[in-house]
C-alpha positions in Angstrom: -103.3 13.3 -98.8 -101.8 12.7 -95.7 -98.7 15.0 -94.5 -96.1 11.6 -94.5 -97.1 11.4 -98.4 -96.5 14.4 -99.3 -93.2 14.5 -97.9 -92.1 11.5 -99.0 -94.0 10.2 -102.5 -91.5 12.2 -105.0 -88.2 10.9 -103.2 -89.7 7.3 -103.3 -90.4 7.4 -106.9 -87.0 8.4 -107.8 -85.5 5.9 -105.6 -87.9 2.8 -107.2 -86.9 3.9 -110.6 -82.8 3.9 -109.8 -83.2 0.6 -107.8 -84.2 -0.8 -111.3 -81.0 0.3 -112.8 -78.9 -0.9 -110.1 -75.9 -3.7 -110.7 -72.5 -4.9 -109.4 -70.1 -1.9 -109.8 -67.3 -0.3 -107.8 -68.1 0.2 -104.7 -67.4 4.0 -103.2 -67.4 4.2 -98.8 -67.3 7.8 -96.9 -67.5 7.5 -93.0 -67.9 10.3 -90.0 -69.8 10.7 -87.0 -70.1 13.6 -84.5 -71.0 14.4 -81.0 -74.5 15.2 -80.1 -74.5 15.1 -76.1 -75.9 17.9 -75.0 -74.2 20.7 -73.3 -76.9 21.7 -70.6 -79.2 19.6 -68.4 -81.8 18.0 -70.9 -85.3 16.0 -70.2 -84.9 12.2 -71.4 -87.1 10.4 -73.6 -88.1 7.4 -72.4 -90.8 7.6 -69.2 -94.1 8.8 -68.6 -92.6 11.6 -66.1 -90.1 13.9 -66.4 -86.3 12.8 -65.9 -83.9 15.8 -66.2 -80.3 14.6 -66.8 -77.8 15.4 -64.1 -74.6 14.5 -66.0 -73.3 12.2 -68.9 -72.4 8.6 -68.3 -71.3 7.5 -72.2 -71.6 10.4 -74.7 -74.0 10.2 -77.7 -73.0 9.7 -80.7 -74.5 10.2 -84.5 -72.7 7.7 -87.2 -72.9 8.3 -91.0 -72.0 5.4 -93.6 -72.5 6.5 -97.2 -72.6 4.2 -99.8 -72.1 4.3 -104.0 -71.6 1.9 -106.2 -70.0 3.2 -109.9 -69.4 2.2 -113.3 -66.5 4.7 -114.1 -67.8 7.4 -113.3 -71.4 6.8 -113.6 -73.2 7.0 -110.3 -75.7 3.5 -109.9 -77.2 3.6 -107.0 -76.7 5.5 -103.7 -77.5 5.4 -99.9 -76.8 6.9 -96.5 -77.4 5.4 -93.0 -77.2 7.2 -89.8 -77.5 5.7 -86.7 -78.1 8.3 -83.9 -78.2 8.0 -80.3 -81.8 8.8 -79.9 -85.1 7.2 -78.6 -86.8 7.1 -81.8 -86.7 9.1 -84.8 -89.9 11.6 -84.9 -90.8 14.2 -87.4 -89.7 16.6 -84.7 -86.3 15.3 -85.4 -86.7 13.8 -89.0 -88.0 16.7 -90.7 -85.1 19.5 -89.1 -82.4 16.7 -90.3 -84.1 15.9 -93.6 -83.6 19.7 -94.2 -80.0 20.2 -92.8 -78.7 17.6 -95.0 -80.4 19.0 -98.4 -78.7 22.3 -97.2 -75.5 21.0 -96.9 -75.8 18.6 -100.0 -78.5 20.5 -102.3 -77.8 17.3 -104.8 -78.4 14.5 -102.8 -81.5 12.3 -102.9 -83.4 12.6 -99.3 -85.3 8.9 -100.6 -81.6 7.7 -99.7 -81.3 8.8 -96.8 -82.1 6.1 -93.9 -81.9 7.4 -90.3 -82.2 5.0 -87.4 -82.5 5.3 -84.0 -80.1 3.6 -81.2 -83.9 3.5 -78.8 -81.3 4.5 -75.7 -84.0 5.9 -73.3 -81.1 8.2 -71.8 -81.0 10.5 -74.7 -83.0 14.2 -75.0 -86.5 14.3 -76.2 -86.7 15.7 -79.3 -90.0 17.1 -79.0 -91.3 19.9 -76.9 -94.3 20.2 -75.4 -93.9 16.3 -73.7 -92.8 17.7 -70.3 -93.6 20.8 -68.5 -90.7 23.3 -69.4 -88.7 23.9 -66.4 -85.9 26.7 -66.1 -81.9 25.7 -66.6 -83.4 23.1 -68.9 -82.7 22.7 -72.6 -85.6 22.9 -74.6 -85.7 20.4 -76.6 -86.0 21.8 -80.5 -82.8 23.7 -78.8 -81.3 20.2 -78.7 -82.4 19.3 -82.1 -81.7 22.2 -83.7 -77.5 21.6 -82.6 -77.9 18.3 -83.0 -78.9 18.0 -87.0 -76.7 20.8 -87.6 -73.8 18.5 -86.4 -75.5 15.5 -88.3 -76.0 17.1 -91.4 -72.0 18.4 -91.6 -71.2 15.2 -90.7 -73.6 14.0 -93.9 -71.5 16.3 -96.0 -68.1 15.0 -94.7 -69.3 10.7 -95.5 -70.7 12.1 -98.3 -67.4 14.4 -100.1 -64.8 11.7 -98.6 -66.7 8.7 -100.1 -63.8 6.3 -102.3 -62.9 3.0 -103.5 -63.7 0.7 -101.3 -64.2 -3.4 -100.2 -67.3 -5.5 -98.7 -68.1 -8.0 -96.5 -70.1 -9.4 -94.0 -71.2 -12.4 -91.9 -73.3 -13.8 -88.9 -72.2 -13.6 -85.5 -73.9 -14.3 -82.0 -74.5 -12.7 -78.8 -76.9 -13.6 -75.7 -77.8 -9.5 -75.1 -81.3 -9.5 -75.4 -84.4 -11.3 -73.4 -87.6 -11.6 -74.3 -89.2 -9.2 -71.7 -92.8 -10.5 -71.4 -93.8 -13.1 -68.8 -96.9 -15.6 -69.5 -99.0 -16.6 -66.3 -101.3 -19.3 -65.4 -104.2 -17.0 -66.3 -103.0 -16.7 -69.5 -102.3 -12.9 -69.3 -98.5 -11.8 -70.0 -97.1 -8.6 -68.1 -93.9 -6.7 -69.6 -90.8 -7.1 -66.9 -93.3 -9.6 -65.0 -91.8 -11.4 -62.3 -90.6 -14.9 -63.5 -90.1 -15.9 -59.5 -94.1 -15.8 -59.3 -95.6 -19.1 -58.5 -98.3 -18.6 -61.3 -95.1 -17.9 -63.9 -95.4 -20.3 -67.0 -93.3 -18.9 -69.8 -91.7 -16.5 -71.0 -93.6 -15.2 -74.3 -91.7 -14.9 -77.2 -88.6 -15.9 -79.1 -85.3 -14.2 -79.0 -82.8 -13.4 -81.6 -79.4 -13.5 -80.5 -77.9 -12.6 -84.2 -74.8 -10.2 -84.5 -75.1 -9.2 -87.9 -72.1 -7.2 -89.6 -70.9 -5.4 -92.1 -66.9 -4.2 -92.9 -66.2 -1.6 -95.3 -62.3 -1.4 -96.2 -60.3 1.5 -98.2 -58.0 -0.2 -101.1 -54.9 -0.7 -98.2 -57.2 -2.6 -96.5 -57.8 -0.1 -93.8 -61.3 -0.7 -91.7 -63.3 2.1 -92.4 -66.7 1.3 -90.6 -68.5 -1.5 -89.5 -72.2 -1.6 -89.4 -73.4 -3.8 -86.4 -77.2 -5.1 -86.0 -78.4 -6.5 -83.1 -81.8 -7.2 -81.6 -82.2 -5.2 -78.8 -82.4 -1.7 -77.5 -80.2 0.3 -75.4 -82.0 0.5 -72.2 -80.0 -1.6 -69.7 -79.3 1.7 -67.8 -83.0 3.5 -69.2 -84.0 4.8 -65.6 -80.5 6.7 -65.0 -80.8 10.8 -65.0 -77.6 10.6 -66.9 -76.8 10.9 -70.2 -76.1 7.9 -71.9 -75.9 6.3 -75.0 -76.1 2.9 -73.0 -74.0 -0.3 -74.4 -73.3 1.3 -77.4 -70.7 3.8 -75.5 -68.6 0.4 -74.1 -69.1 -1.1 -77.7 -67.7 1.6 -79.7 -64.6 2.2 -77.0 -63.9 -1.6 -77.0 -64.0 -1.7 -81.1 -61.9 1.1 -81.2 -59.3 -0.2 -79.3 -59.1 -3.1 -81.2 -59.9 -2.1 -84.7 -59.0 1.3 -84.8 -59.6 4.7 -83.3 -60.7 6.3 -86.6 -62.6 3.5 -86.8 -66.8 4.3 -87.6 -69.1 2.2 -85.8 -73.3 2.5 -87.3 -75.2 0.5 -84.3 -78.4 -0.4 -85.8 -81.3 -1.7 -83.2 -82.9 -5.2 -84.5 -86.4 -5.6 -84.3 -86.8 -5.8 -80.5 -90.4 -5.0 -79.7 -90.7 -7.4 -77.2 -87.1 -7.6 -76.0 -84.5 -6.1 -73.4 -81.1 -6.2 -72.1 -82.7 -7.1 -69.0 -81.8 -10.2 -66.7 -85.3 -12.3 -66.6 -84.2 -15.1 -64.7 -81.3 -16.8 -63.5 -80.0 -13.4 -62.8 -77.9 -14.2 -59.6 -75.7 -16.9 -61.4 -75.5 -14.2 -64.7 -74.2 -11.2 -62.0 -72.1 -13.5 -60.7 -70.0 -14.1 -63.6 -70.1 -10.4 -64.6 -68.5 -9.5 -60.9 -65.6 -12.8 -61.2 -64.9 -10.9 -64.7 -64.5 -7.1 -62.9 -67.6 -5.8 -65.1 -70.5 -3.5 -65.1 -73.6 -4.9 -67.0 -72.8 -2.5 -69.6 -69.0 -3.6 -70.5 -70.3 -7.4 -70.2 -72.9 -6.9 -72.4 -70.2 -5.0 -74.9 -67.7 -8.2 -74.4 -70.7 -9.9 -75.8 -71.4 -8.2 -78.6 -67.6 -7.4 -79.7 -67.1 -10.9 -78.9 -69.7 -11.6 -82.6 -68.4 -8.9 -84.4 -64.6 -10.3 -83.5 -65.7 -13.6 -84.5 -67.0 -12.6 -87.7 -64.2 -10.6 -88.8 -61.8 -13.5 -88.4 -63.7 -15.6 -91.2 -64.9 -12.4 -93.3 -61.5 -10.5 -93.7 -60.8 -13.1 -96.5 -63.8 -12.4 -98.3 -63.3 -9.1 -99.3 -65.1 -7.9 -102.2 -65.1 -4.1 -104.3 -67.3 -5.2 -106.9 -70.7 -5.2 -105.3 -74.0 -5.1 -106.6 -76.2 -2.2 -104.3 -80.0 -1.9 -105.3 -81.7 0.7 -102.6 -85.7 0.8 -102.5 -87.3 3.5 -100.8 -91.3 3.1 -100.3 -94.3 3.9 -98.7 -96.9 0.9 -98.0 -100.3 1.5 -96.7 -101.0 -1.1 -93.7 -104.4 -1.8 -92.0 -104.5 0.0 -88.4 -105.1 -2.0 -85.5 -109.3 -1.3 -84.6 -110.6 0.7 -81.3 -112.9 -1.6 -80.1 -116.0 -0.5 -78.2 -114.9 -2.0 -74.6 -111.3 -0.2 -75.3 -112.8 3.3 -76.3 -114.8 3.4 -73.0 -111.8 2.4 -70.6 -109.4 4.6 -72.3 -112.3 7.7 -71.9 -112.5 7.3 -68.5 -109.0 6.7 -67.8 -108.1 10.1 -70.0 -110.7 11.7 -67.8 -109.5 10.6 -64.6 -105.5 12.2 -66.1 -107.1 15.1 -66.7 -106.4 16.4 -62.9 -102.3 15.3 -63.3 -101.1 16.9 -66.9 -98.0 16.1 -66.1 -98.9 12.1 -66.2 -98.2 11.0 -69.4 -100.8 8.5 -69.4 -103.7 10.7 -69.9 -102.6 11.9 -73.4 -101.4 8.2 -74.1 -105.4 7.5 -73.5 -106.7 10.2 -74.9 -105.1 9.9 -78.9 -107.2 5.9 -78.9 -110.5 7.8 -77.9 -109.5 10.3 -80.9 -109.0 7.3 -83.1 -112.2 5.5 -81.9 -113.9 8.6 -83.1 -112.4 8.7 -86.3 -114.2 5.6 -87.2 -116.8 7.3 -87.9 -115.5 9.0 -91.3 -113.4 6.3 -92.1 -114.1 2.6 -90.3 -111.1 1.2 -92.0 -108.0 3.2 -91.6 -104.8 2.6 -92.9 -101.4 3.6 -91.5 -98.8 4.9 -94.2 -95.3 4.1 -93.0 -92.1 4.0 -94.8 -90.1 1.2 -95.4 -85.9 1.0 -97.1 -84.6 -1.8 -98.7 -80.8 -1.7 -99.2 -79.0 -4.7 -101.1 -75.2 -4.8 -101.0 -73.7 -7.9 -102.3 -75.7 -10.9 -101.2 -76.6 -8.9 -97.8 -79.8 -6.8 -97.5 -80.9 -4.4 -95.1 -84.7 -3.5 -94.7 -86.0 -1.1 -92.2 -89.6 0.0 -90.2 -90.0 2.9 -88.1 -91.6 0.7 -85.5 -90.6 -1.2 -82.1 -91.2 -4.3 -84.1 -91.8 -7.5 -82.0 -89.2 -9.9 -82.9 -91.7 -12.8 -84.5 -92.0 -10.6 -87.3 -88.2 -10.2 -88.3 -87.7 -13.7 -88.3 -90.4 -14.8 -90.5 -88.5 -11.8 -93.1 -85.1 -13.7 -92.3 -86.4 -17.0 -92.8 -88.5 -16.1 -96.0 -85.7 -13.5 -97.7 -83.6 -14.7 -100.6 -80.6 -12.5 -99.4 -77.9 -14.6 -97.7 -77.9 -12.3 -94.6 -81.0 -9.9 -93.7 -80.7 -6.9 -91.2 -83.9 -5.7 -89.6 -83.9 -2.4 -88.6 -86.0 -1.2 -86.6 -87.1 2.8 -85.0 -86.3 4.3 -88.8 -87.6 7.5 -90.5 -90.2 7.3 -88.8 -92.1 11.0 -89.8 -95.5 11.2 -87.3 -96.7 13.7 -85.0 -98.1 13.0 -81.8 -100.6 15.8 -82.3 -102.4 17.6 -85.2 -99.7 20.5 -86.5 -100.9 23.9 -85.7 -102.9 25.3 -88.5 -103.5 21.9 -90.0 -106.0 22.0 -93.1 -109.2 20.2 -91.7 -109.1 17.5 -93.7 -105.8 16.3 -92.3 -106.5 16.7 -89.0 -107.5 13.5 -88.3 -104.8 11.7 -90.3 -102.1 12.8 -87.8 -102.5 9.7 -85.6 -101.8 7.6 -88.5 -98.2 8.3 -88.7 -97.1 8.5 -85.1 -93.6 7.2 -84.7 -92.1 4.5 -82.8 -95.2 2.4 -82.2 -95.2 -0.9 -80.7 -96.1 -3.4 -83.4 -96.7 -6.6 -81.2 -97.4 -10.3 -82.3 -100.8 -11.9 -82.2 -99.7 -13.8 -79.0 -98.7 -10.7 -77.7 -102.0 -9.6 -78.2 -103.8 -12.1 -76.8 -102.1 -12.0 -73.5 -102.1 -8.1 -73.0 -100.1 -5.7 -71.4 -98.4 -2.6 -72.2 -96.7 -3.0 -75.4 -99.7 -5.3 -76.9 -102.8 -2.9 -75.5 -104.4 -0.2 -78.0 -102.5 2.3 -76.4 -99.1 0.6 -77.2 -100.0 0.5 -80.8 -101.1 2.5 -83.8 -100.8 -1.0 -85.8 -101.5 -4.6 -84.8 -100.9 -8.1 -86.4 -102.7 -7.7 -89.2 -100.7 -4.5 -90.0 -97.5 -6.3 -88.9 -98.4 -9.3 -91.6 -98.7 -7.0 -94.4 -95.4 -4.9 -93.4 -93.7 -8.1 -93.4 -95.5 -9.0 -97.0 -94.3 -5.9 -98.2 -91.3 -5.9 -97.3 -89.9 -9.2 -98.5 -91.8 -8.6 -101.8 -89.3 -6.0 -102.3 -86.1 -7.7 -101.0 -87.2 -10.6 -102.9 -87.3 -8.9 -106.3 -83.7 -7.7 -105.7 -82.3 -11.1 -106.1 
């Protein structure tokens, strides 16, 4: 049995059977959120090479929402979200939190417990071993070990302050991401290609512009928190050496100042494989207007997103509602893995071999885990990936999450299929893999570890097609045949809620 199952199998049982008694009830809201920027120079997750961080541009933040709805005082049915400022959310990270928060609240359910990453590449690894450990810099279970312990209080506080509260939600838009991969007249598609190339033909994909929110009131109509969903990661600054939790820092400030400084804002990252906060074209007309406004790309790309969740309040606020039906799924699904090929085991060999001279290039490992899995095949020609997947209803909104960078065609075909009103896609959550076998692994799980490795592109059959990092094997531990059964899965579950 692989290591994610056994971790996960009893909480996911427990949280099937309570989704089934789930129903509209009072709703109960506890917020609180912590600082989790680290205190000493730190290596950022995010590049092949090592970036040590020289200083903190926006802080980093960790955001907890817990959520119960009642019948008296019968608990129905429970959940927790935490969005953290993080790259992705390993088992390096997962596992230390998981652990925090059942220590702080020895009751609560870990199958409700949903932790998403922000995918800000200006954040700490959370894993050691990635870069060559250098003196005066932290190393990074350090980091993880101050950071869950600030988390997991922070668990405790949402957790012990939740009360009455009101619902609602709504759909607002916001031009902040762009698909990032450029087509040529070869056919071939290059992430961050040039779209000023003569051979330029398209730009791949679709992009989803959707604001999604969520308001959660106190009974004088207070704002407690606002969960906000967009389709893209926080990467517009991803090569600084500075700590930075990206447009989320200018979000949060600029919703605060509006809404409240008490205010708790959960940033959730859409399913944005294949997207970017980064100019593709017409970029001298776009800095243009961001200079005759007196902005940096970060506080524009805030006014654009507060600008949705502004818009949406206005038309929401009189919707209010404190009897709310929640139903929470938590599950593990078993999804085909995308297939070495022949012609892809060979080039990635050679490549790991050529690496082997420059440890410190990440590339060589990133090679070296598809010849692994090529060699797998031998034992087992069909391997399937075991992932974990959350389906949270409140009211006639539902939020369903992946622990993949999930390319974008996927989340529409779940909004356009779902029978909720409103569907969030989450993307980069609970994901539990290891980029290596654990030390002292029984044999027999010593080739499952690649199965669950975290954060994973999961690209498009276009995608695909045209190449490129984020569609090659290396990009991926799942491809579109995987992606069409999450997405199966998945509605099948949010469908059955309604």
């Amino acid at each position: 049995m692989s290591a994610l199952r056994r971790i996960f199998l009893p909480v996911a049982i427990a949280a099937v059977v309570a989704a089934a008694q789930a129903h509209a009830a009072t709703l109960h809201v506890g917020t609180a959120r912590c600082d989790i920027t680290p205190d000493m120079p730190s290596f950022l997750h995010g590049s092949f090479s090592a970036r040590v961080s020289t200083g903190v541009q926006y802080p980093l933040t960790a955001s907890v929402l817990a959520l119960e709805s009642r019948e008296g005082d019968k608990s129905l049915e429970s959940a927790m979200i935490v969005s953290v400022d993080t790259c992705v959310v390993r088992a390096s990270f997962l596992l230390p939190l998981r652990e925090a928060v059942q220590e702080q609240l020895p009751e609560f359910d870990l199958g409700k417990l949903i932790v998403a990453a922000t995918h800000t590449h200006t954040a700490p690894t959370t894993l050691d071993g990635n870069f060559k450990q250098q003196e005066g810099v932290q190393v990074p279970s350090d980091y993880v070990r101050a950071a869950v312990a600030k988390i997991a209080a922070a668990a405790r506080q949402a957790w012990e302050g939740r009360k009455p509260a009101r619902f609602s939600y709504g759909l607002g838009h916001a031009v902040v991401a762009y698909n990032r991969r450029a087509v040529y007249a070869n056919g071939t598609a290059v992430m961050y290609g040039k779209t000023n190339d003569p051979n330029f033909r398209a730009i791949e994909g679709m992009e989803d512009h959707d604001v999604n929110s969520m308001f959660f009131w106190d009974t004088s109509d207070k704002l407690l928190a606002i969960v906000v969903n967009v389709s893209c990661p926080s990467q517009e600054v991803e090569a600084l050496r500075l700590v930075s939790s990206d447009f989320w820092g200018p979000v949060r400030e600029q919703l605060r100042e509006k809404y409240g400084e008490d205010l708790t804002i959960v940033g959730l990252c859409g399913a944005a494989g294949d997207q970017s906060p980064h100019l593709r074209y017409r970029q001298a007309a776009d800095d243009r207007m961001t200079r005759l406004r007196q902005l940096d790309r970060l506080r524009e790309i805030a006014r654009r997103i507060v600008y949705g969740v502004d818009e949406v309040y206005e038309a929401v606020q009189h919707a209010k509602q404190d009897d709310v039906v929640v139903k929470h799924q938590y599950a593990i699904v078993d999804i085909p893995e995308r297939i070495v090929t022949e012609a892809e085991y060979k080039a990635c060999k050679a490549e790991a071999e050529r690496l082997k001279a420059n440890p410190g290039d990440g590339r060589g490992n990133w090679n070296a885990r598809v010849v692994a899995r090529y060699e797998s095949l031998k034992t087992d020609p069909r391997p399937l990936f075991s992932t974990p997947i959350n389906v949270l209803r409140i009211g006639d909104a539902v939020l369903c999450t992946n622990q993949f960078e999930l390319y974008t065609d996927y989340a529409v075909q779940i909004k356009a299929r779902s029978k909720a009103v409103q569907t969030f896609v989450v993307q980069l959550v609970n994901g539990a893999g290891e980029p290596q076998p654990p030390a002292g692994a029984p044999e027999a799980d010593k080739n499952d570890w690649h199965y669950s490795s975290s954060g994973t592109y999961l690209p498009s059959a276009r995608a695909v097609e045209g190449g490129g990092y984020g569609a090659v094997i290396q990009s991926n531990t799942v491809g579109p045949e995987g992606g069409q059964v999450l997405v199966e899965e998945t509605l099948k579950r949010i469908n059955a809620m309604f």
